[in-house]
PDB file of N, CA, C and O in Angstrom:
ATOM      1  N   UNK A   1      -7.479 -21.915  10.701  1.00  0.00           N
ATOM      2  CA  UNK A   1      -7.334 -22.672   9.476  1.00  0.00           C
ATOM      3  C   UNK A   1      -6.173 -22.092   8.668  1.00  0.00           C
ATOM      4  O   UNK A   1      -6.264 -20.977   8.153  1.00  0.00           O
ATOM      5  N   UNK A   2      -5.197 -22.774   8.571  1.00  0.00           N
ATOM      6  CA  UNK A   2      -4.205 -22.326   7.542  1.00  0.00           C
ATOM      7  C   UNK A   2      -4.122 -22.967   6.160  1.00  0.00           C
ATOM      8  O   UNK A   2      -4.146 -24.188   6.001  1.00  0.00           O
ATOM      9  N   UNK A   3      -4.021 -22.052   5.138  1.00  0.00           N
ATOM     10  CA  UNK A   3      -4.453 -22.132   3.597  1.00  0.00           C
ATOM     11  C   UNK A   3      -2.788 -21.914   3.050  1.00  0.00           C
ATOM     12  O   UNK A   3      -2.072 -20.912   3.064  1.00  0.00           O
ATOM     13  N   UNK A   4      -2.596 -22.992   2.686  1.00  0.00           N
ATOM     14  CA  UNK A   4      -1.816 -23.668   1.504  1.00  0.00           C
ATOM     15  C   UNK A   4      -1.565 -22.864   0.360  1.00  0.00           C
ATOM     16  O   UNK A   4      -2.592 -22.666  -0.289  1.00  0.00           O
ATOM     17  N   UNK A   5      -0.399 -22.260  -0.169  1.00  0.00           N
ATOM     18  CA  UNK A   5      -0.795 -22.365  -1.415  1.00  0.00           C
ATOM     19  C   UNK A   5      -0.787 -23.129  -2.343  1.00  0.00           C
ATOM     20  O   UNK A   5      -0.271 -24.226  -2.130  1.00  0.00           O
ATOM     21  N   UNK A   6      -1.281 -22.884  -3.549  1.00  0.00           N
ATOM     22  CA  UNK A   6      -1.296 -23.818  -5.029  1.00  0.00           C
ATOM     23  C   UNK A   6      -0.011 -24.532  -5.201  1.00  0.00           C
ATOM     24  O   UNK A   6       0.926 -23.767  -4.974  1.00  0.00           O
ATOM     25  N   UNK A   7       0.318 -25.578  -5.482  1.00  0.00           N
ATOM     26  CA  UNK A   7       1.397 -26.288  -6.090  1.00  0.00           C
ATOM     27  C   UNK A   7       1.127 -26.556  -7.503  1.00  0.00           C
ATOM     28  O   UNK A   7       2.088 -26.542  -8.273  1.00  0.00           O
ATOM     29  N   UNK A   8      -0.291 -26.848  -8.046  1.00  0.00           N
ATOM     30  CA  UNK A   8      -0.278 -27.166  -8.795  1.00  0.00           C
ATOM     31  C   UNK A   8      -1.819 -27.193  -9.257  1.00  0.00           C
ATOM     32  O   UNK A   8      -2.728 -27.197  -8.427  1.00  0.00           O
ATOM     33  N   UNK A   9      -2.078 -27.214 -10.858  1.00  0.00           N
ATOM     34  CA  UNK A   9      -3.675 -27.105 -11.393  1.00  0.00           C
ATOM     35  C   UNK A   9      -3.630 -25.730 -11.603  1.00  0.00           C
ATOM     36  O   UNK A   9      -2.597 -25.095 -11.815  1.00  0.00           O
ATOM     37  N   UNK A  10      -4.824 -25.246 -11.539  1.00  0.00           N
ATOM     38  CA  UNK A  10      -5.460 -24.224 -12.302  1.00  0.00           C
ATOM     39  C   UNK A  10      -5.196 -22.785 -11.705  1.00  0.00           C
ATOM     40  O   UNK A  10      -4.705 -21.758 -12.175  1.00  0.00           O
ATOM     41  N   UNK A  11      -5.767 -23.163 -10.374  1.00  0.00           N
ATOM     42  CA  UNK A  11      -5.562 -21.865  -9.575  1.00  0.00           C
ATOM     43  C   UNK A  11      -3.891 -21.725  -8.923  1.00  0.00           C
ATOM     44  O   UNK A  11      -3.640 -21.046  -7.927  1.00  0.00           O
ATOM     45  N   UNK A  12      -2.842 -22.512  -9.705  1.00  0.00           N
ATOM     46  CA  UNK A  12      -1.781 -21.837  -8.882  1.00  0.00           C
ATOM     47  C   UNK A  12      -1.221 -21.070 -10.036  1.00  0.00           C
ATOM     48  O   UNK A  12      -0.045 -20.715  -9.958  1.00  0.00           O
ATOM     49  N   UNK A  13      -1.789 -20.830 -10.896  1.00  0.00           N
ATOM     50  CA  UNK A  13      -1.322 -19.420 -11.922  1.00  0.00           C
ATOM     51  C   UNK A  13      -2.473 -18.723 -12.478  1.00  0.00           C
ATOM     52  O   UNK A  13      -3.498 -19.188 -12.975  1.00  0.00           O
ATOM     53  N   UNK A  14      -1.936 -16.955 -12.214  1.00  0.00           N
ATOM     54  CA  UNK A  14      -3.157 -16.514 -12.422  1.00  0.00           C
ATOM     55  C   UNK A  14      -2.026 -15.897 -13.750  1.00  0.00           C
ATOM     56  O   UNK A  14      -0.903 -16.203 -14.152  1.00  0.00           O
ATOM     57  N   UNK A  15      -3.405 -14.555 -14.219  1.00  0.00           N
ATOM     58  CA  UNK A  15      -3.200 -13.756 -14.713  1.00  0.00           C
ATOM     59  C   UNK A  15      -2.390 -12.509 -14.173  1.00  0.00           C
ATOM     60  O   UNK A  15      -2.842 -11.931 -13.185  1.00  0.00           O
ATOM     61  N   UNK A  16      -0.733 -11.870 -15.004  1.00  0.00           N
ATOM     62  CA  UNK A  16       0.183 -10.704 -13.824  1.00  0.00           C
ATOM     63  C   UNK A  16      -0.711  -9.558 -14.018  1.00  0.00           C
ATOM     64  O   UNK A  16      -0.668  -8.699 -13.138  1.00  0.00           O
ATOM     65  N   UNK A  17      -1.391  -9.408 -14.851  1.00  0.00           N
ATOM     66  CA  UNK A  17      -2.331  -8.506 -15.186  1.00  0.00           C
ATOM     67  C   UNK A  17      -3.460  -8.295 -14.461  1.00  0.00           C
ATOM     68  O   UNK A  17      -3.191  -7.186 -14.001  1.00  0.00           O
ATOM     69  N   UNK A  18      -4.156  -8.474 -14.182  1.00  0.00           N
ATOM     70  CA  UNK A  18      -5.365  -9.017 -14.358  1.00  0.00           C
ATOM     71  C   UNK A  18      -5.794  -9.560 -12.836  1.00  0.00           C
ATOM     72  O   UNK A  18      -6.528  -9.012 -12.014  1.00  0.00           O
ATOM     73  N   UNK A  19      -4.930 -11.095 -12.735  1.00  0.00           N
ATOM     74  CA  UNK A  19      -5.110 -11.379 -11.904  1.00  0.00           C
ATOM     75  C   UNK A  19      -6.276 -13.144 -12.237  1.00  0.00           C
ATOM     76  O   UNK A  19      -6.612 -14.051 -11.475  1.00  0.00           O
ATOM     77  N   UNK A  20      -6.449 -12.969 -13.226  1.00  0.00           N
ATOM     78  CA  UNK A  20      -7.683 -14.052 -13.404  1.00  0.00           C
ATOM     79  C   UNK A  20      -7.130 -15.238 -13.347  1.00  0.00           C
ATOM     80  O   UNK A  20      -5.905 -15.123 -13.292  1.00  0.00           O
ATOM     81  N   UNK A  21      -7.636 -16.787 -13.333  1.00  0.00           N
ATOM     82  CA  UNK A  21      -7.155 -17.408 -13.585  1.00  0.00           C
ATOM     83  C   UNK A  21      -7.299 -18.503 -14.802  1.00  0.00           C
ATOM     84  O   UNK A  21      -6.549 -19.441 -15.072  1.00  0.00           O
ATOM     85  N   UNK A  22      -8.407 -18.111 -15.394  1.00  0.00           N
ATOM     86  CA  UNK A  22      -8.968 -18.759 -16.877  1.00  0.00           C
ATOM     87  C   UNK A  22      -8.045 -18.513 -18.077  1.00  0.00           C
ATOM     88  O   UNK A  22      -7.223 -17.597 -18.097  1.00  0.00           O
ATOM     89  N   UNK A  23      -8.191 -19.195 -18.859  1.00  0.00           N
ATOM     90  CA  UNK A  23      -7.735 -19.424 -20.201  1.00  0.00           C
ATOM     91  C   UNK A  23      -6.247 -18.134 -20.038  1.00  0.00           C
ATOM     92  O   UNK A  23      -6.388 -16.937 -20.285  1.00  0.00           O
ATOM     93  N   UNK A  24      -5.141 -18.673 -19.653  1.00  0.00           N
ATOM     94  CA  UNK A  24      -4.087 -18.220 -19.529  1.00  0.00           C
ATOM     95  C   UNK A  24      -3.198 -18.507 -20.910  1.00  0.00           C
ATOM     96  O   UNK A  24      -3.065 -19.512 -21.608  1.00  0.00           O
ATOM     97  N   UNK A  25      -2.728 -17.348 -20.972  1.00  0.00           N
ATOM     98  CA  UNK A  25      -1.443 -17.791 -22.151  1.00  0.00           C
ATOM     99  C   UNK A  25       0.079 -17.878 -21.620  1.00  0.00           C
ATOM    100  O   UNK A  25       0.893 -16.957 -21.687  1.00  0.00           O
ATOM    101  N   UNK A  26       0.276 -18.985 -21.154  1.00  0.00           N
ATOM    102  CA  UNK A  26       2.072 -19.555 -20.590  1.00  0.00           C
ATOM    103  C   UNK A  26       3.241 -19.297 -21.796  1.00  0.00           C
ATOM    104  O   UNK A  26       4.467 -19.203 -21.864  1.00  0.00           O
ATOM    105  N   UNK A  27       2.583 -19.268 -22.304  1.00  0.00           N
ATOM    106  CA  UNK A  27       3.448 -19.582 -23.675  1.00  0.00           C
ATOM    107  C   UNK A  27       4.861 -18.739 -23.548  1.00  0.00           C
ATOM    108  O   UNK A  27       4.729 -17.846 -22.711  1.00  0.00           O
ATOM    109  N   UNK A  28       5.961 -18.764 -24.044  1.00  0.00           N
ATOM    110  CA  UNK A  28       6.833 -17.732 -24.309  1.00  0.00           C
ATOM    111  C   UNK A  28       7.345 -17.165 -22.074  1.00  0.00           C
ATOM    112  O   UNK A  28       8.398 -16.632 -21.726  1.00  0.00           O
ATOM    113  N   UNK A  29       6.392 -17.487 -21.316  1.00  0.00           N
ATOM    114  CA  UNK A  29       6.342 -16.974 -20.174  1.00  0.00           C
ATOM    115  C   UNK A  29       5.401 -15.740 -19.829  1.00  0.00           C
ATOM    116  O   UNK A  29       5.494 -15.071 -18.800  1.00  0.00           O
ATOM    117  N   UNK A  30       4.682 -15.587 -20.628  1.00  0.00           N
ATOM    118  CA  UNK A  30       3.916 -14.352 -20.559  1.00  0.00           C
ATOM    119  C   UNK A  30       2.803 -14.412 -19.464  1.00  0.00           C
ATOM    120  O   UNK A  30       2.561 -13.261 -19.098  1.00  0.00           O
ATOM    121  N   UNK A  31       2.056 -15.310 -18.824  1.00  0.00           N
ATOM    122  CA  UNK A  31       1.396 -15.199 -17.857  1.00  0.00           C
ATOM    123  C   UNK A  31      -0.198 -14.676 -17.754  1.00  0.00           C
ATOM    124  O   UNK A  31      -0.917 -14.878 -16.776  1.00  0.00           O
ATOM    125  N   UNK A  32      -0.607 -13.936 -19.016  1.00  0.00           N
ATOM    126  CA  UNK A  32      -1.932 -13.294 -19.326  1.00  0.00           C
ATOM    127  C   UNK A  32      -2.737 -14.134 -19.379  1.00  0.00           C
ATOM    128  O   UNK A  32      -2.557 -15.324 -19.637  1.00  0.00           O
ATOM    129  N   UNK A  33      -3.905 -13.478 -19.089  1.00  0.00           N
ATOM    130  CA  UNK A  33      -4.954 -14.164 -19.738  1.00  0.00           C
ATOM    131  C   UNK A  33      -5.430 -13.792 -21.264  1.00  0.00           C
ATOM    132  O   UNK A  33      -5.182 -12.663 -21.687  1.00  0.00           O
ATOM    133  N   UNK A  34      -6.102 -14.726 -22.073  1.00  0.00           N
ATOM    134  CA  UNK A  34      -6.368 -14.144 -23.353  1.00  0.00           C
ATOM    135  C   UNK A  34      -7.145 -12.294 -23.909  1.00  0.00           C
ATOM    136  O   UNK A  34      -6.980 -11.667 -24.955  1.00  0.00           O
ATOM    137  N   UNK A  35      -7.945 -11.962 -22.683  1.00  0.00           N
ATOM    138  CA  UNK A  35      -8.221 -11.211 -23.020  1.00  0.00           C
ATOM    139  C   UNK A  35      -6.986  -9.799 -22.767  1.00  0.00           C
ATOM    140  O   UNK A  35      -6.999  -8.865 -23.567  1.00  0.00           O
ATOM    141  N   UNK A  36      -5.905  -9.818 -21.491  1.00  0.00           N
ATOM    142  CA  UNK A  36      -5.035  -8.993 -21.557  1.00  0.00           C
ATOM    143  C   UNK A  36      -4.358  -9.187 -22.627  1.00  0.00           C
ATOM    144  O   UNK A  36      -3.943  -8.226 -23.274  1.00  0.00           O
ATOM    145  N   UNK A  37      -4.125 -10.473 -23.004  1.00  0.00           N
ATOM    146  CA  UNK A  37      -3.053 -10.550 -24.010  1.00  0.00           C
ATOM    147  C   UNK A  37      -3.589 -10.138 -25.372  1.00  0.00           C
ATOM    148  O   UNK A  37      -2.830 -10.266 -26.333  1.00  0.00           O
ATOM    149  N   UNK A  38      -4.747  -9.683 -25.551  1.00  0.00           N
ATOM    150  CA  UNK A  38      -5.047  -9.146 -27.130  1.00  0.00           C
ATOM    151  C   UNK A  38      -5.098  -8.175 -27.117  1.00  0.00           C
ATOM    152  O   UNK A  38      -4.963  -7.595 -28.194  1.00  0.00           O
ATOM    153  N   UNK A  39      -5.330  -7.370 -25.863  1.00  0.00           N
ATOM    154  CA  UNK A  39      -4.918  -5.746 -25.540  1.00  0.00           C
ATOM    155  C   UNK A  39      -3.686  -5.846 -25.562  1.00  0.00           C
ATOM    156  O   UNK A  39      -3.449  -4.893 -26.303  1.00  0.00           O
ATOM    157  N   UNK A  40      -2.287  -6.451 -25.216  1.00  0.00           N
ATOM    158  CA  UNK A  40      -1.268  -5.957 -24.961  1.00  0.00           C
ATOM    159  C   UNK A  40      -0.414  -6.616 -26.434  1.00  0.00           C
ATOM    160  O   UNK A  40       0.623  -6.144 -26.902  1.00  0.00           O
ATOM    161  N   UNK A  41      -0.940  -7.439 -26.804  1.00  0.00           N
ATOM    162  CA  UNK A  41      -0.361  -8.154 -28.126  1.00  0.00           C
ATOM    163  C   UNK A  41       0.380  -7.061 -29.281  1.00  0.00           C
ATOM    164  O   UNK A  41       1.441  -7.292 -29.860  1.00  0.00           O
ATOM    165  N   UNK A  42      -0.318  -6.042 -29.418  1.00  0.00           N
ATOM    166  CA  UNK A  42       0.651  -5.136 -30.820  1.00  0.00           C
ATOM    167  C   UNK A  42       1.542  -4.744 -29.666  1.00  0.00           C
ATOM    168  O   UNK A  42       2.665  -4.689 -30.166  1.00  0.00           O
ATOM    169  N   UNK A  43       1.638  -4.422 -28.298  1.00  0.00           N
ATOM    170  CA  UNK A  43       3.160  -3.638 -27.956  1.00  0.00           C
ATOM    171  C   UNK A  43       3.930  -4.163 -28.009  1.00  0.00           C
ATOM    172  O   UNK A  43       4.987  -3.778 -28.509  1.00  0.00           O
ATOM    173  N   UNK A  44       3.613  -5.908 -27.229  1.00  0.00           N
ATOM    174  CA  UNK A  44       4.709  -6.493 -27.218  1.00  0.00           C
ATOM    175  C   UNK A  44       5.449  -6.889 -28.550  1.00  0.00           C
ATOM    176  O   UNK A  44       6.558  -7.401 -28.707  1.00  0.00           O
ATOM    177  N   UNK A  45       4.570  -6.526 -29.390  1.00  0.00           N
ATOM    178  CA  UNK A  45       5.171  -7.330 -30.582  1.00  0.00           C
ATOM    179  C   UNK A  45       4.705  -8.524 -31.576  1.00  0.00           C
ATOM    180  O   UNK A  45       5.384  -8.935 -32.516  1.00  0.00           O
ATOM    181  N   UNK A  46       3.317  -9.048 -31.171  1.00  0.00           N
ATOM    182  CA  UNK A  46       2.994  -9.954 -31.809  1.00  0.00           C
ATOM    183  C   UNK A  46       2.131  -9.182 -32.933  1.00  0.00           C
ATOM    184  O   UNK A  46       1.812  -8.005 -32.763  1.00  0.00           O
ATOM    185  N   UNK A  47       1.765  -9.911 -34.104  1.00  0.00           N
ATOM    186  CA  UNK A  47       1.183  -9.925 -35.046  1.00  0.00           C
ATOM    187  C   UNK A  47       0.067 -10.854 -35.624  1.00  0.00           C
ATOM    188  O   UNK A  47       0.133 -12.069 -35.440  1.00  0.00           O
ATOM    189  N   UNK A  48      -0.706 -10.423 -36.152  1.00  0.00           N
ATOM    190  CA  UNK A  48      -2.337 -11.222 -36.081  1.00  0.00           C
ATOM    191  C   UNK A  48      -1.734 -11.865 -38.144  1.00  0.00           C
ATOM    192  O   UNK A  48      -1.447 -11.136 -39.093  1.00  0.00           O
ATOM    193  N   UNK A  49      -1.759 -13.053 -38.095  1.00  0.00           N
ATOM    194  CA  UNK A  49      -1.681 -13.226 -39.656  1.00  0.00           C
ATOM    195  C   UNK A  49      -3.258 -14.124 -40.400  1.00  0.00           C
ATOM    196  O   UNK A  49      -3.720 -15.178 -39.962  1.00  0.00           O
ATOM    197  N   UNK A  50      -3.773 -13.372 -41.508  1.00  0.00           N
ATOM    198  CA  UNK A  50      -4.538 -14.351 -42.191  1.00  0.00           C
ATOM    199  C   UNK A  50      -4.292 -15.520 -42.843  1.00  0.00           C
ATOM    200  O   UNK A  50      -5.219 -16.154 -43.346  1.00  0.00           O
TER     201      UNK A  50
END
């Protein structure tokens, strides 16, 4: 059986981190999932505003 990869949908981007493929943040190109990205969020530079 030969397995394809993803072209497209959910599972053809994961998390570079991580590895997951749920609730991803694309944004900017960043590739995380939400929970790496709130651990890694003050290095890179983002900021939390009220």
């Amino acid at each position: 059986m030969i397995v394809l990869p993803r072209k497209y949908g959910k599972a053809s981007r994961k998390c570079s981190r991580c590895g997951d493929h749920s609730a991803l943040v694309r944004r900017y190109g960043l590739m995380l999932c939400r929970q790496c990205f709130r651990e890694l969020a003050p290095k890179i530079g983002f900021k939390k505003y009220n």
